[in-house]
N, C-alpha and C positions, 0 to 999 in steps of 0.2 A: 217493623214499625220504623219508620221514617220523620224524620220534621220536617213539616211544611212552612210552618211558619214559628219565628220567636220574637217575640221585643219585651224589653222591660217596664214596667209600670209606672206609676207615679202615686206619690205618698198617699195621697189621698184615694186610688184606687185598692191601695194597699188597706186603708182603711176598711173601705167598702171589702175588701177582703173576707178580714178579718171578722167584720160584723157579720157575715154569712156563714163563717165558719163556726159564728159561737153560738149558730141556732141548734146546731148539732155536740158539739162539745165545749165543753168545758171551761173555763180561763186560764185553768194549769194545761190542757192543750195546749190550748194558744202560744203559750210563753215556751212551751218544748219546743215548737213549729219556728214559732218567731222572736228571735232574738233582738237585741234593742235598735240596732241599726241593721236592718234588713233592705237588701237589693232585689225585690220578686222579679224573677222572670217570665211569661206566659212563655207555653211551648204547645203548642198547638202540631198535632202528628196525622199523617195520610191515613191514619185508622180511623180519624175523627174524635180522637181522645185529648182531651185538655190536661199538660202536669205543668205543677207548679216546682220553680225551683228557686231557690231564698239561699241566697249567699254562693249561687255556681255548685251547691246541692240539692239537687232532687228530694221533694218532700211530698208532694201532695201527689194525690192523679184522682180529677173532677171524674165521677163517672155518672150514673144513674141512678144512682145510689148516695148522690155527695162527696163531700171532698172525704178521701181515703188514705193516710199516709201511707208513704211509699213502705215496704215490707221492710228493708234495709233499716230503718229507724229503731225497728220494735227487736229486730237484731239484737242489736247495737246499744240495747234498753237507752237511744235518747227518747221514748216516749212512752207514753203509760196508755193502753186503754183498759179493757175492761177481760178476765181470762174466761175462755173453758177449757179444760185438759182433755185430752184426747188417750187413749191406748194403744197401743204399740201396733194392731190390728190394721187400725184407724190413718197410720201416718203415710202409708204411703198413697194412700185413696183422696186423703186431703192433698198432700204436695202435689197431686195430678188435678185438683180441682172439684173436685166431687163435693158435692155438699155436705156437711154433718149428721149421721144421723144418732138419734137418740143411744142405741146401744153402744156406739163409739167411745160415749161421753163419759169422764170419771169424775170432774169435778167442775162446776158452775159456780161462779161469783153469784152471791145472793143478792147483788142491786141488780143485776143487768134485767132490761126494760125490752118490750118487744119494738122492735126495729132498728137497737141501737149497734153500732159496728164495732164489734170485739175483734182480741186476737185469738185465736186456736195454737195452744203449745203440745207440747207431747208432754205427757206425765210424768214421764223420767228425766228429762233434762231440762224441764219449762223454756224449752227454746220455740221460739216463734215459727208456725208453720206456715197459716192462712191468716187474712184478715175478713173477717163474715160479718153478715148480720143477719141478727135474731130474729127467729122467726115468732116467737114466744118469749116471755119474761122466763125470768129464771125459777119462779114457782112453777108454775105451766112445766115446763124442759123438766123439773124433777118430779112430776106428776104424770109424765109420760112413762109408756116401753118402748114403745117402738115409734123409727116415724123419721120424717127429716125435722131438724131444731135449728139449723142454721144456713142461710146462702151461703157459697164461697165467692168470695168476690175477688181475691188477688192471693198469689201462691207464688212461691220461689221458682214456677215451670212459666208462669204466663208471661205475656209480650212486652208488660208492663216493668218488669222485673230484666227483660234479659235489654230493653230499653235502659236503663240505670246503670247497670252493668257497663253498658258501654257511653253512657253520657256524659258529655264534657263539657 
């Protein structure tokens, strides 16, 4: 993944940002993502992928799915979303992308809503593996056996990731 194109915003686009960000999360998002004086930069890449980067760090990556933070955040605990624990079985299937499924799963946050984008941790270390989204609320997902319960949308192997890695 390449950059095609960059330029930085203006306050007011930063606005309009923001307000599109808070359809999907939160205002304690928000305030992880965006600190008081923030410099957004659009990065636009030959893969056709939109990330955002606030302060000369990579935060966001716009997909199809909406704005995703980047994995390194949830590292790092500068942000909170929402958990499900995974089993030890489970992690190396997830780090490669695969979707969640049901028997994988050992523990589910009782808010999480169907469609909303969580992190996927391992059970033994709560460290951040994937960031997905639900495919089922979280009654549903504990009312299942079997089945897939969660998209993966971004994992420590994908393009997006090894992008950050090396962005300046």
């Amino acid at each position: 993944m390449n950059i095609k194109q960059r330029h930085f915003i203006q306050k007011s686009q930063i606005k309009e940002l923001q307000e599109d960000i808070l359809k999907r999360y939160d205002e304690k998002f928000l305030n992880q993502i965006f600190p008081k004086k923030a410099r957004v930069e659009v990065i636009q890449t030959d893969a056709g992928d939109t990330l955002y980067a606030i302060n000369n760090v990579l935060k966001l990556w716009k997909s199809k799915d909406g704005y995703i933070p980047v994995l390194t955040l949830l590292l790092s605990k500068q942000v909170d979303l929402k958990k499900i624990a995974v089993d030890k079985g489970a992690i190396r299937y997830v780090a490669n992308g695969a979707d969640i499924m049901r028997p994988g799963i050992t523990k589910i946050d009782q808010s999480i809503k169907k469609d909303e984008i969580v992190v996927v941790v391992d059970e033994t270390h709560d460290r951040a593996l994937a960031i997905c989204k639900a495919i089922y609320n979280a009654q549903s997902m504990e009312e299942m056996k079997s089945g897939k319960a969660l998209f993966n949308l971004h994992t420590i192997q994908d393009s997006v990731w090894k992008f950050e890695k090396e962005f300046k």
